[in-house]
N, C-alpha and C positions, 0 to 999 in steps of 0.2 A: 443539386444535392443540398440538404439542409445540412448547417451548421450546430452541429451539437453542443451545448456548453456547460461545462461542468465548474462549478467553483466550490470547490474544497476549502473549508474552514477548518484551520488547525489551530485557532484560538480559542475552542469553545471550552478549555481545563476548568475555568472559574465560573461555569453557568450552571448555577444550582437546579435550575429545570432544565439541562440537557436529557430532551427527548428521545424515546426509540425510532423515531421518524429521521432523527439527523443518524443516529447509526447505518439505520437502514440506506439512506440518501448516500452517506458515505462508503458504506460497504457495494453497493452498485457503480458509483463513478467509479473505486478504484478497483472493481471487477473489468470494468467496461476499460478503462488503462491499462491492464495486465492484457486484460486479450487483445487490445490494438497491438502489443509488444511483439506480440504471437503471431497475429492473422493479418496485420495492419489494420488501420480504424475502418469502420465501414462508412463512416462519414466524417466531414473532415469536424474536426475541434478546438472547441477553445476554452481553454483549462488555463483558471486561475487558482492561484493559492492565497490565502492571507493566513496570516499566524508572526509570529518570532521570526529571526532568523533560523533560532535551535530548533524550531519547531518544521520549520522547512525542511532544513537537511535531516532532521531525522526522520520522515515520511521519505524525501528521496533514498536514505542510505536504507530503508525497512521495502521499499519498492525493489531497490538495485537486487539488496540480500533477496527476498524473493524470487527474483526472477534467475540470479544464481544458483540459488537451491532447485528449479524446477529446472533449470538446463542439465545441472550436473545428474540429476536423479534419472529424468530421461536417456541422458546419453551413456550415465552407467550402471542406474539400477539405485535402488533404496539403500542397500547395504555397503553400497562401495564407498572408502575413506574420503574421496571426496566430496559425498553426497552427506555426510554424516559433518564431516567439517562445514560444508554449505548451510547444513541448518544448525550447527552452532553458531554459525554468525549470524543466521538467519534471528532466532531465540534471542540473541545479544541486541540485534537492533529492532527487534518488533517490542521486546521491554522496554528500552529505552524510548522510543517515539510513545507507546502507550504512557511511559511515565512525562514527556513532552507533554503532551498533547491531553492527555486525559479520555482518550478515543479507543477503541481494543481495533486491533487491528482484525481487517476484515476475516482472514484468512489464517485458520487455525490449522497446525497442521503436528 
């Protein structure tokens, strides 16, 4: 089984030619991350990060809130006060990492 490897750049805030090729590059690993969460990987991985430390924890705490928000929504529905408080934190940490990072988070929802 090949070794997949993803390295995530969360310092790219200050590169005035931040490309749509690094969007797109980053909107796939951390599609491909979310769904390993889900289905398990389909192959195994090796996922780096460079950036801050702030810039770390705020992709983990915007990953976490993510996957938050899609358990509680599945397991209650769009409308339930869980599901609505999950994407208030959800909103809370995907601005803050985009304001981190300088990166939109992949996943608009």
């Amino acid at each position: 089984m090949d070794e997949k490897k993803i390295h995530l750049k969360l310092n790219q805030k200050n590169d005035a030619l931040l490309k749509e090729d690094a969007y797109t590059d980053f909107a796939v690993d951390v599609n491909w991350i979310m769904r390993s969460l889900y289905m398990g990987p389909a192959a195994s991985a090796k996922i780096q990060l460079s950036g801050s430390p702030d810039q770390i924890m705020a992709f983990f705490k915007a990953l976490q809130s993510e996957k938050r928000y899609m358990d509680s929504y599945m397991r209650h529905g769009l409308d339930s006060a869980g599901a609505m408080t999950s994407k208030y934190d959800l909103d809370r940490s995907v601005r803050n990492f985009e304001m981190e990072t300088g990166l939109k988070w992949p996943f608009k929802n």
